[in-house]
Rosetta silent file (secondary structure, phi, psi, omega in degrees, C-alpha in Angstrom):
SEQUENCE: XXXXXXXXXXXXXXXXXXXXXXXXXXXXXXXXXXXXXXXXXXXXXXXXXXXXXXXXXXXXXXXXXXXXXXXXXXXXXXXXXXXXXX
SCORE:     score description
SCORE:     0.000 S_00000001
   1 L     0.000  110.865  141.308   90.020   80.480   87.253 S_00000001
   2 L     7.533  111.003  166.728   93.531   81.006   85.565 S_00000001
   3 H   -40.689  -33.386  175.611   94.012   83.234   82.332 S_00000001
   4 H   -48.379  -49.204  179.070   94.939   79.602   81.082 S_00000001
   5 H   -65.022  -70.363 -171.654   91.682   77.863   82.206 S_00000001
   6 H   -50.016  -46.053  157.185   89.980   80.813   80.808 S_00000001
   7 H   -31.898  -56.678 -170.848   91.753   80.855   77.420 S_00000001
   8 H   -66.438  -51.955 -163.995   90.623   77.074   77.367 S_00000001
   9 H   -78.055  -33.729 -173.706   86.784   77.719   78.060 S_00000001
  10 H   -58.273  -68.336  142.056   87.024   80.990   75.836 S_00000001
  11 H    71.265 -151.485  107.922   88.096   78.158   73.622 S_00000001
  12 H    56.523 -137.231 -168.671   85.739   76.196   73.985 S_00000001
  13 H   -44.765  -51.986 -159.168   83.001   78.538   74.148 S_00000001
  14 H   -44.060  -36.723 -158.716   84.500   79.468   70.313 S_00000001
  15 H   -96.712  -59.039 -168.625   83.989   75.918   68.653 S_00000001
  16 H   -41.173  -26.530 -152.711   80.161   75.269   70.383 S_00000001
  17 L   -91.319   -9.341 -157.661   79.463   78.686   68.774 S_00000001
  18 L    66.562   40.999  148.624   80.628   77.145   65.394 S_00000001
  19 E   -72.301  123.484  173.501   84.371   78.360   65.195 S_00000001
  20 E   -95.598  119.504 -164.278   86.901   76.737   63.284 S_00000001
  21 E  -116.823  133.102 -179.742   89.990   77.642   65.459 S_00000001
  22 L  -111.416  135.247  177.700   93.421   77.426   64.317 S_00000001
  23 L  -105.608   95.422  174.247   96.648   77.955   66.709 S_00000001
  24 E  -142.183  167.438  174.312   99.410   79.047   64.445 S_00000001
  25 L   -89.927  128.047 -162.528  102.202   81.346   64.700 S_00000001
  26 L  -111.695   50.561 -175.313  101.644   84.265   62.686 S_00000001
  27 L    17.504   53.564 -179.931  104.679   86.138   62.690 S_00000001
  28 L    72.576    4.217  165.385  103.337   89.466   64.855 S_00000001
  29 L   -76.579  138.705  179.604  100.077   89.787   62.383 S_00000001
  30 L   -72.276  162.489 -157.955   97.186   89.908   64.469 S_00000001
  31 L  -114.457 -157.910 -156.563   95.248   87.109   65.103 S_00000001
  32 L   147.331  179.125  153.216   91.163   86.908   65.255 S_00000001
  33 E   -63.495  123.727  152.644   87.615   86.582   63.721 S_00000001
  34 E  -163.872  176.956 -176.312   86.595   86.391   60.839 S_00000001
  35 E  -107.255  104.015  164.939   84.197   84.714   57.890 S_00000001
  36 L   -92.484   67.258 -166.982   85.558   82.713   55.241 S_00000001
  37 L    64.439   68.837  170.335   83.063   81.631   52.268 S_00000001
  38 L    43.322   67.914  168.144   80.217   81.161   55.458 S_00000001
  39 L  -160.696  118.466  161.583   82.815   79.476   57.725 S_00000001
  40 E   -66.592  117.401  174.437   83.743   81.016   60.997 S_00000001
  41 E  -114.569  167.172  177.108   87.442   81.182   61.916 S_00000001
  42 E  -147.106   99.542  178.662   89.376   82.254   64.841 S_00000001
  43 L   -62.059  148.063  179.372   93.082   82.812   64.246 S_00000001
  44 L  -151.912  103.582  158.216   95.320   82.500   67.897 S_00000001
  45 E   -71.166  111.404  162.939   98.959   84.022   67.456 S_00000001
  46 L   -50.828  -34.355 -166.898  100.899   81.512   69.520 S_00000001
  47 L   -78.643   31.446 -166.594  103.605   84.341   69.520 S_00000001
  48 L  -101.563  161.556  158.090  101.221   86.053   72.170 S_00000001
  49 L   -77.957 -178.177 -179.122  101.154   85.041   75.666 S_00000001
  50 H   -42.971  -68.722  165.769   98.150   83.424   77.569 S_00000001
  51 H   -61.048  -16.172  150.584   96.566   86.784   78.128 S_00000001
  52 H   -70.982  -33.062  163.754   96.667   88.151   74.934 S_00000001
  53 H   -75.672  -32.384  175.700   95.328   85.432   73.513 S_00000001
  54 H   -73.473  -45.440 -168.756   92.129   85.529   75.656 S_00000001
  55 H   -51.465  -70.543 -140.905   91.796   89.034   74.834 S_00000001
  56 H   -61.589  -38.269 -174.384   91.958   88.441   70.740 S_00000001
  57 H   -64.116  -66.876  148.396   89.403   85.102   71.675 S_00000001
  58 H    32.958 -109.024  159.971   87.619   87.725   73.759 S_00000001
  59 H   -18.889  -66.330  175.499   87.311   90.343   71.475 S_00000001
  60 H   -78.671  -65.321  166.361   85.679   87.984   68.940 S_00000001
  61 L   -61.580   14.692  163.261   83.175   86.630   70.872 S_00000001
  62 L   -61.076  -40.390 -131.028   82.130   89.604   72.045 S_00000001
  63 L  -122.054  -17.260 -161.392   80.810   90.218   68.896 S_00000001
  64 L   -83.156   91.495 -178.070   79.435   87.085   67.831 S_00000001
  65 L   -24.090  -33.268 -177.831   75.186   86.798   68.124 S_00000001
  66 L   -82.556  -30.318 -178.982   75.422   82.862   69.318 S_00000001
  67 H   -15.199  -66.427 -153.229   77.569   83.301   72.281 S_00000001
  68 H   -68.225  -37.527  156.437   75.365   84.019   74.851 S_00000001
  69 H   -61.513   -0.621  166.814   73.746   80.377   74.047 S_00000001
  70 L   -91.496  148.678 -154.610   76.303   78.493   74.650 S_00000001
  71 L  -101.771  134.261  159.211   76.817   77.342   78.584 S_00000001
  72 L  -156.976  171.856  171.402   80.092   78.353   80.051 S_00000001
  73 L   -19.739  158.560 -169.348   81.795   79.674   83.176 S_00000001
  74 H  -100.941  -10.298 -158.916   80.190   82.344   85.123 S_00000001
  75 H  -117.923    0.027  169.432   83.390   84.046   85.311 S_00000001
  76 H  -102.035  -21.748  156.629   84.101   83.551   81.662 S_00000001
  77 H   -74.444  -18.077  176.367   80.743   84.910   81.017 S_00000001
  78 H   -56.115  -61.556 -159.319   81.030   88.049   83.598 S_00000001
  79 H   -45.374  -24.799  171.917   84.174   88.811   81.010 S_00000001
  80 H   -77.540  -26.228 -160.735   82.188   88.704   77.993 S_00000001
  81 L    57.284   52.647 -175.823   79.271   90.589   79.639 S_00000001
  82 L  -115.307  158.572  158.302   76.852   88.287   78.142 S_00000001
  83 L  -112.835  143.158  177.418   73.255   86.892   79.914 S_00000001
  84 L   -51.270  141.605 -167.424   72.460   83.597   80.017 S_00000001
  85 L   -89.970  141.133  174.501   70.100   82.842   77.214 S_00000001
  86 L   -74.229    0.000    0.000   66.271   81.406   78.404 S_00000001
């Protein structure tokens, strides 16, 4: 799969998990997780490239307890290190 592809199912993965994701350009401020009055967001600096942006998506769902229940790619799940949930 593509960093592109992956970036899409990371994605995705992001909104099933209940991420509100916004794609804006954020003038070199990092982009991210984070909790807003009990509302998940996930910031994406457009001025990153493909692969930077999967990392920062990444990064946050790394960390996030619902991930691993949501069904995605095996190879977007190796990257996360997550196991499929039972």
């Amino acid at each position: 799969m593509h960093t592109v592809d992956l970036l899409q199912e990371a994605l995705r993965v992001a909104e099933e998990a209940g991420y509100k994701v916004r794609q804006e350009w954020l003038g070199g401020a990092p982009g991210g997780g984070c909790e807003i009055r009990g509302r998940k967001w996930l910031f994406l600096n457009l001025d990153l490239g493909p692969a930077e942006q999967l990392e920062e998506v990444l990064s946050t769902l790394k960390r996030d307890p619902l991930v691993p229940s949501v069904r995605m790619a095996e190879q977007l799940r190796g990257l996360l290190r997550v196991r499929k949930s039972a």
